[in-house]
C-alpha positions as CSV (number, residue, x, y, z in Angstrom):
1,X,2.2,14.7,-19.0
2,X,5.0,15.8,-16.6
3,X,4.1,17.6,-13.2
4,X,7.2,19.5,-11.5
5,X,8.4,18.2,-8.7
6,X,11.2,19.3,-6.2
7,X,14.3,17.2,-7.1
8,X,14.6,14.0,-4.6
9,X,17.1,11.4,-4.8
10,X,15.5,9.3,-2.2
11,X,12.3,9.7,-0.5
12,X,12.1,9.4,3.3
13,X,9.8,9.9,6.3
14,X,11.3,13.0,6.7
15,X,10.4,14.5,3.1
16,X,6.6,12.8,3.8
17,X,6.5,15.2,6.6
18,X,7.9,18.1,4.7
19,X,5.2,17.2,2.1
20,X,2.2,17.6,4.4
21,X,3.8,20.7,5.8
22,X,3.8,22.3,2.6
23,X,0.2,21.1,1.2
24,X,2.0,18.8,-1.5
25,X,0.0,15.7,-2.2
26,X,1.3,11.8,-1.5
27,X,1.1,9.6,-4.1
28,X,1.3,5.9,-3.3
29,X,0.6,2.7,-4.8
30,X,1.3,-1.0,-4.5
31,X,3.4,-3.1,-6.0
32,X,5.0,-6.9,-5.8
33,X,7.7,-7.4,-8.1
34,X,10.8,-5.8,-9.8
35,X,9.6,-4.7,-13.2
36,X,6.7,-3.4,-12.4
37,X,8.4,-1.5,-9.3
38,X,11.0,0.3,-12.0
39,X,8.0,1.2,-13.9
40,X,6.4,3.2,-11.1
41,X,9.6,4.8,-9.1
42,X,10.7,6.0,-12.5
43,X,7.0,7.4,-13.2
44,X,7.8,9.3,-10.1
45,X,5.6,7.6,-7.8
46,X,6.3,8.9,-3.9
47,X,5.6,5.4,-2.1
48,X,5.0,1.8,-2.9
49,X,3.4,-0.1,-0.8
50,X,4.3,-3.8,-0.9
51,X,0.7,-5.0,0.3
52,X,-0.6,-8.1,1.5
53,X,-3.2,-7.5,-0.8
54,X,-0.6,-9.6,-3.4
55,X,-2.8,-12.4,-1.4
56,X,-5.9,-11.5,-3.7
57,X,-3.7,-9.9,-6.3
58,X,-1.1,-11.7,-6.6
59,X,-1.6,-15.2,-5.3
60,X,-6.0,-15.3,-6.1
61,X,-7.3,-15.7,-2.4
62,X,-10.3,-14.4,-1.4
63,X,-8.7,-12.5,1.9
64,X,-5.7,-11.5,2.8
65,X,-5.3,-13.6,5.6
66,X,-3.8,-16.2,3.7
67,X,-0.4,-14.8,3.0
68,X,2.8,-15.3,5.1
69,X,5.6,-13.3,6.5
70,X,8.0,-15.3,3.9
71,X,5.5,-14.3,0.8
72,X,6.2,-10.5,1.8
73,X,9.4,-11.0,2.1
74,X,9.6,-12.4,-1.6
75,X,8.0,-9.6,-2.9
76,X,9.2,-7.2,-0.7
77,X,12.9,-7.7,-2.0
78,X,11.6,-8.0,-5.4
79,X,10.3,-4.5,-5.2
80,X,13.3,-2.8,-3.5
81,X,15.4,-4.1,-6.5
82,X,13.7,-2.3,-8.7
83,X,13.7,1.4,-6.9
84,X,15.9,4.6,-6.5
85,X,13.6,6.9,-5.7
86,X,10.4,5.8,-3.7
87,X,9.8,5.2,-0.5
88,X,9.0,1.4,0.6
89,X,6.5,0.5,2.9
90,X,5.9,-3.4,3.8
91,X,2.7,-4.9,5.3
92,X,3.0,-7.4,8.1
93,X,1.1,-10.2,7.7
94,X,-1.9,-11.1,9.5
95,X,-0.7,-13.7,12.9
96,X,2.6,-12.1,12.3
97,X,2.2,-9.3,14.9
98,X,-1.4,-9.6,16.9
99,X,-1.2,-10.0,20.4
100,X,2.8,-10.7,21.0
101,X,5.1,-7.6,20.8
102,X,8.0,-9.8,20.6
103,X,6.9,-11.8,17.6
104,X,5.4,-8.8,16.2
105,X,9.8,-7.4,16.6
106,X,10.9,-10.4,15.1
107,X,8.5,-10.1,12.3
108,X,9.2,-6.3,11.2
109,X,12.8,-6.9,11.7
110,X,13.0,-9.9,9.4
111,X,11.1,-7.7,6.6
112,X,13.6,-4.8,7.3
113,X,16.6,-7.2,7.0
114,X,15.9,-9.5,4.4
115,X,13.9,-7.4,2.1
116,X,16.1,-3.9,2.2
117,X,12.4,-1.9,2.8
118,X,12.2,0.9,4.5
119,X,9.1,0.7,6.8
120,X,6.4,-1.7,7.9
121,X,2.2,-1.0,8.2
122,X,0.3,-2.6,10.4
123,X,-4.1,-2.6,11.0
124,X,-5.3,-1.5,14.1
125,X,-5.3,1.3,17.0
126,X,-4.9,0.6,21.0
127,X,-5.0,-3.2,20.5
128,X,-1.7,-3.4,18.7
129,X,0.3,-0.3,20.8
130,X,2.5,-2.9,22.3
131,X,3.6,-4.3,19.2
132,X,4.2,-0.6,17.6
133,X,6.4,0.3,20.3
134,X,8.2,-2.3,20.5
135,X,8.8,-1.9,16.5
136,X,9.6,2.1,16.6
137,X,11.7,1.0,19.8
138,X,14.4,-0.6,17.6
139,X,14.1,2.0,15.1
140,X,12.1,0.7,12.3
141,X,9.7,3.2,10.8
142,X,5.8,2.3,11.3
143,X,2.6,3.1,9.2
144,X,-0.9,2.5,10.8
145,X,-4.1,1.8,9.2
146,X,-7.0,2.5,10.6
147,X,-10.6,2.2,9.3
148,X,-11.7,-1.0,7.0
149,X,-9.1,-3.4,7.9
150,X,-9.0,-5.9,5.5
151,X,-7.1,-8.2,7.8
152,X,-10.4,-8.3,10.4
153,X,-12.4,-9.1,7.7
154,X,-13.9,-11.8,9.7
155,X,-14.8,-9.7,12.4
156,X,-16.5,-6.9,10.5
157,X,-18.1,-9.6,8.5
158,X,-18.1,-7.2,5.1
159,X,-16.4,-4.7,3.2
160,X,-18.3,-1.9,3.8
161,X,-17.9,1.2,4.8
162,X,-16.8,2.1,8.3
163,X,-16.6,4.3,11.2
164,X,-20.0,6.0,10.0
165,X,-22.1,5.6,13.5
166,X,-20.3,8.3,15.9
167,X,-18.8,5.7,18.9
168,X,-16.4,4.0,16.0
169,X,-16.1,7.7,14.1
170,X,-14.5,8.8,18.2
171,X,-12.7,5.6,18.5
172,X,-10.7,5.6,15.0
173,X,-9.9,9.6,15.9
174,X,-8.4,8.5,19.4
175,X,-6.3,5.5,17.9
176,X,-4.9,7.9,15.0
177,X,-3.8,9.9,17.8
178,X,-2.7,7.2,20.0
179,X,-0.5,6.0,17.1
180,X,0.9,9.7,16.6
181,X,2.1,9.7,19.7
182,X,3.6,6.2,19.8
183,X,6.0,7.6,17.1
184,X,4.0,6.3,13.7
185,X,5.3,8.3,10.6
186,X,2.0,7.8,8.9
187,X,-1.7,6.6,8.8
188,X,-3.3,4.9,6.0
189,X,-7.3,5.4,7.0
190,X,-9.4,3.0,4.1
191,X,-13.3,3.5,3.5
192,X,-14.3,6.2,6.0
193,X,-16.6,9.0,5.7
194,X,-15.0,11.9,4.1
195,X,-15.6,14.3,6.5
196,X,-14.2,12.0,9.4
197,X,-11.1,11.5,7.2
198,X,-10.6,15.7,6.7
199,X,-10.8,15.8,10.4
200,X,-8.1,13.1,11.0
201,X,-6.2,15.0,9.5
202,X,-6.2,18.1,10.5
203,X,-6.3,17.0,14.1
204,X,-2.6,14.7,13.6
205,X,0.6,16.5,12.2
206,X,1.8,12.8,10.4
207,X,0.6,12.2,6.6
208,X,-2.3,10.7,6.2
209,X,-3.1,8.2,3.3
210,X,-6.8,7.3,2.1
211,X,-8.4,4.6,0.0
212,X,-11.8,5.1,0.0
213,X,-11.3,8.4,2.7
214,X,-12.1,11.5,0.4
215,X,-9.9,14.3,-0.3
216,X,-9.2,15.9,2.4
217,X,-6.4,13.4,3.2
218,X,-2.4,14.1,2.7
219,X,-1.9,11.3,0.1
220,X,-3.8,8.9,-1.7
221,X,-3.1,4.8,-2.8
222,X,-4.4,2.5,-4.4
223,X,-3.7,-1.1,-5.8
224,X,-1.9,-1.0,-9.0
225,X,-4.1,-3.5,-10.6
226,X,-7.3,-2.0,-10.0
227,X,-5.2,1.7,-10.8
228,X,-4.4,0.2,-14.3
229,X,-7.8,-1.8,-14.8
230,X,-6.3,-5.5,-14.6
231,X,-8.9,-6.4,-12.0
232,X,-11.8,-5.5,-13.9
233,X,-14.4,-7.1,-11.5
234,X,-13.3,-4.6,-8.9
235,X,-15.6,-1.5,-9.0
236,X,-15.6,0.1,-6.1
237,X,-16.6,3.9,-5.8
238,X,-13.4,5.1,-5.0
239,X,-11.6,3.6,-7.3
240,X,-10.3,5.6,-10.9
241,X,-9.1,3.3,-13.6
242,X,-6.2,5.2,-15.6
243,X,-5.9,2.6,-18.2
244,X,-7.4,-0.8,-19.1
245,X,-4.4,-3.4,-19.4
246,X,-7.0,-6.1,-19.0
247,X,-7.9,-5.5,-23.0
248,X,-4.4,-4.3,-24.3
249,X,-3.2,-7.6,-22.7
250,X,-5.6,-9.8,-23.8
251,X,-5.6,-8.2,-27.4
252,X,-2.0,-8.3,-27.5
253,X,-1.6,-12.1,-26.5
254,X,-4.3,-12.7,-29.3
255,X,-2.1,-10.8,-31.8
256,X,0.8,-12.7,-30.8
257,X,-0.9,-16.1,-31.1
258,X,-2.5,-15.6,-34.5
259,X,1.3,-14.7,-35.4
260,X,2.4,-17.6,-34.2
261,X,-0.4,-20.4,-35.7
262,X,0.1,-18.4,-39.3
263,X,3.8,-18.6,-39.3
264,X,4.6,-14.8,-39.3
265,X,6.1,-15.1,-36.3
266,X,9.6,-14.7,-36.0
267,X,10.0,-13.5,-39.5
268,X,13.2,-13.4,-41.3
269,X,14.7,-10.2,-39.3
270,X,13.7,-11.9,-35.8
271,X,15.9,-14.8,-36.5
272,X,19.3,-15.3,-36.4
């Protein structure tokens, strides 16, 4: 199945903008390392988001919290390798950017350097301002996130949904607009109410991304594992599995090792 698209040779903030101006639909998803990368920017995927959620993914922590600046790196320059096309956006670990602006510089510029990406996300509204200025200051391009913040987990105390009572609903409307106007290019809101996602955005003028947030939203990501049903045990409502790579996998490893224990493989043409 092929959808037509207008011909890009490189996606940019700038065509993310043209894109919600237009009504055309952002597709994002995450991914860690080369191979799969190519896979997806030659699918036609708009963005890739190099998540920290390669901590559960990736690396089989129970949080994100875990992961370091150096791990995103890693797979951060792992994914830019393999694209021509999309748009790369790198999260900043968590302790990388909370409460120091300077640290929060160093960290977002080290990404931007040594990885070749071409933005950095960060969690949070007024309590991080500091830090995103600073960032959009020396010219690197800034996602927010807003909503279920994996990276609090500990605070919240649960993955539930949030922002449904009306004083965390006003709050997460006032920090999307507070990051608007401290120059964010986009907002990634996760597991929000619907209707307080619609009115996000339609009260910004950036993209806005959902997980869990309806679809009312510019753009929608999820993680490519759960997308492709590797994580099987993940079953949230939001979440559509296109394929289920967990079975095809498995059945093709057990293929290959009956091959193997019989003798049939390599046969004579596999040989040299």
């Amino acid at each position: 199945m092929s959808i037509h698209r207008p011909e890009v040779k490189r996606i940019t903030t700038h065509q993310l903008q043209a894109m919600k101006n237009r009504g055309e639909k952002i597709s994002m998803l995450t991914a860690y390392d080369f191979s799969m990368a190519r896979i997806l920017d030659g699918a036609g995927i708009d963005v890739l988001l190099v998540g920290d959620s390669a901590s559960n993914v990736m690396a089989g922590n129970e949080t994100t919290l875990p992961i370091t600046l150096d791990h995103m790196i890693y797979h951060a320059s792992s994914v830019v390798k393999g694209v021509t096309r999309a748009f790369v956006v790198v999260d900043i670990p968590f302790g990388s950017y909370q409460g120091n602006s300077t640290e929060a510089l160093r960290s977002a510029i080290r990404i931007m350097k040594e990885s070749g990406a071409h933005a950095v996300k960060m969690e949070g509204g007024a309590e991080i301002k500091d830090s995103v200025e600073r960032i959009l200051s020396a010219g690197v391009p800034v996602m927010g996130h807003l909503g279920l913040t994996p990276q609090s987990i500990y605070k919240f105390g649960t993955y539930t949904v949030r922002a449904k009572e009306e004083e965390e609903a006003q709050k997460l409307i006032e920090d999307a607009i507070l990051l608007e106007k401290c120059g964010c290019f986009s907002i990634v809101l996760e597991k929000i109410p619907a209707k307080l996602a619609e009115e996000v955005a339609k009260t910004v003028n950036i993209p806005i991304i959902g997980i869990g947030a309806g679809n009312a939203v510019d753009g929608q990501v999820l993680v490519m594992q759960d997308m492709l049903g590797i994580t099987k045990e993940f079953k949230p409502r939001f979440l559509r599995a296109y394929a289920d790579l967990d079975n095809i996998v498995t059945n093709a490893v057990e293929h290959y090792i009956e091959d193997v224990k019989s003798g049939d493989f390599p046969n004579e043409k596999e040989q040299y």
